[in-house]
N, C-alpha and C positions, 0 to 999 in steps of 0.2 A: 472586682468580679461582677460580671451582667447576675439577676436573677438566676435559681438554678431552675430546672424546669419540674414539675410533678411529678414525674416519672423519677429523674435523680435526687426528688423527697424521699420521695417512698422508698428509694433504691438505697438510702441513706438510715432510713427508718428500720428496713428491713434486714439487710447484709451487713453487719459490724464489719465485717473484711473487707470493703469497697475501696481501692482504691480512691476512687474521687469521697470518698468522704473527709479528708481535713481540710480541701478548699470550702467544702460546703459549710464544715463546722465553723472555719473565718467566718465564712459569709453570714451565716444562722447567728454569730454575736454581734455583729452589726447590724442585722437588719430585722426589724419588731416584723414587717410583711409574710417575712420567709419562716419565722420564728412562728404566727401564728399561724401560719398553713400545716409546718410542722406537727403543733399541736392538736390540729383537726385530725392531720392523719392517722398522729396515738387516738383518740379516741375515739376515731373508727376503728382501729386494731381491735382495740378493750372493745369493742361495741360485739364486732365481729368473734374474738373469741369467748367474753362472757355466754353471749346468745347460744340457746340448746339448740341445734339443727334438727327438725323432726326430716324423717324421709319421705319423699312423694309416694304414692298412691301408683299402686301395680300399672296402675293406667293412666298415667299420668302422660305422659310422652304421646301415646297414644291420643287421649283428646287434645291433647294442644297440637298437636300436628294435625289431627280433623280439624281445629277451629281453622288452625291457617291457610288449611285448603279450603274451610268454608271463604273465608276474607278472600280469599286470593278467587275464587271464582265470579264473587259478589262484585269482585274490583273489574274482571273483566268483563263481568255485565254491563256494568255503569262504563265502562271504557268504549262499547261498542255501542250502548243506547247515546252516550254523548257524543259520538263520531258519528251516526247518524241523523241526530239531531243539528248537529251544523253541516252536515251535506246538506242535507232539507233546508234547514235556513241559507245556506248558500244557494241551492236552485229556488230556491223561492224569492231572495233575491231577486238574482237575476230573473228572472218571472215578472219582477215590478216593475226592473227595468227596462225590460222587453215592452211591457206591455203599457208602459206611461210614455206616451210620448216626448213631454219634458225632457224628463230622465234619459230615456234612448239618446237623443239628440245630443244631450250634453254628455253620457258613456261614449259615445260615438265620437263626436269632438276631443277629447280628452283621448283616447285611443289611440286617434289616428295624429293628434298630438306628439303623442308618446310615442308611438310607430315613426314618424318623422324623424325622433329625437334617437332614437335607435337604430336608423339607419344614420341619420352624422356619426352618432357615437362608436358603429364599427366604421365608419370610413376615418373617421382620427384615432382610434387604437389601434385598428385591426383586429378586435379579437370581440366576433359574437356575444361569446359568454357574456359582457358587462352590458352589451344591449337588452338579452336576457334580463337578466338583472334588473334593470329600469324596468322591463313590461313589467315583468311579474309583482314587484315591488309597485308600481304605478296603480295596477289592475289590484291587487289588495288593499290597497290604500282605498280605490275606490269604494271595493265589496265593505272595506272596513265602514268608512262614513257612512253609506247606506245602511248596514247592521246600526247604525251608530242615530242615526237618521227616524229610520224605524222603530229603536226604543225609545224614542225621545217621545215622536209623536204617541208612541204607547200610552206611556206615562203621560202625557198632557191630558189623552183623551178619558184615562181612567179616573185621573186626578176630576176633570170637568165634571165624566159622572157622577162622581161619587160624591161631589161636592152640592147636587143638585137635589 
């Protein structure tokens, strides 16, 4: 018999009437693993009913569901200032590109590259979509090394300052 699983421990621990409990009991003399899992579980039982349960606080439910609307509005804050923040670094970006002519040249070549390569690509499938696919996947790759690009030289340059 495989391992039984924690659920048919505990299910073994808890129910004396379980059907599946005499395969598990075979299994529990043979095996020391399943034997001490066993064991944890009694002594979370004992843990669990020793322990005096005091009751919550009239208002208990009450702030903890204020807290989680606090988190939960805090989260969408941070969810819309960090979505903004990489539209801006994405047009800004592109801004560098635009406006370095290196870069342009070579966005431009690679482009129209890919443009090429997605016009083959629907005349030997036939199906747009995976041309798709290539630009957008192609044009991110791009944006990504430039983001990639830009913190590098970030870092060099603050590294130099700081070092001076």
């Amino acid at each position: 018999m495989k391992h039984p699983t924690d659920n048919a421990i505990q299910s073994y621990l808890h129910d004396p009437g379980s059907p599946e409990r005499a395969p598990i009991m075979d299994h529990l003399k043979n095996c020391p693993d399943c034997r001490k899992q066993l064991l944890l579980y009694e002594r979370l039982k004992e843990l669990v009913v020793s322990s005096s349960f005091n009751s919550a606080p009239d208002n208990f439910e009450t702030a903890v569901m204020a807290r989680i609307r606090s988190r939960l509005q805090q989260r969408r804050v941070t969810d819309i200032v960090m979505t903004a923040t990489a539209m801006i670094g994405f047009v800004f970006i592109g801004l560098i590109i635009f406006l370095t002519p290196q870069l342009k040249h070579a966005a431009a070549e690679y482009l129209m590259d890919a443009w090429q390569y997605a016009g083959k690509l629907i005349t030997i499938t036939g199906d747009p979509s995976d041309a798709a696919v290539v630009l957008v996947f192609g044009v991110g790759l791009m944006v990504l090394f430039g983001l990639v690009d830009r913190i590098a030289i970030g870092r060099l340059r603050s590294a130099t300052s700081s070092g001076n």
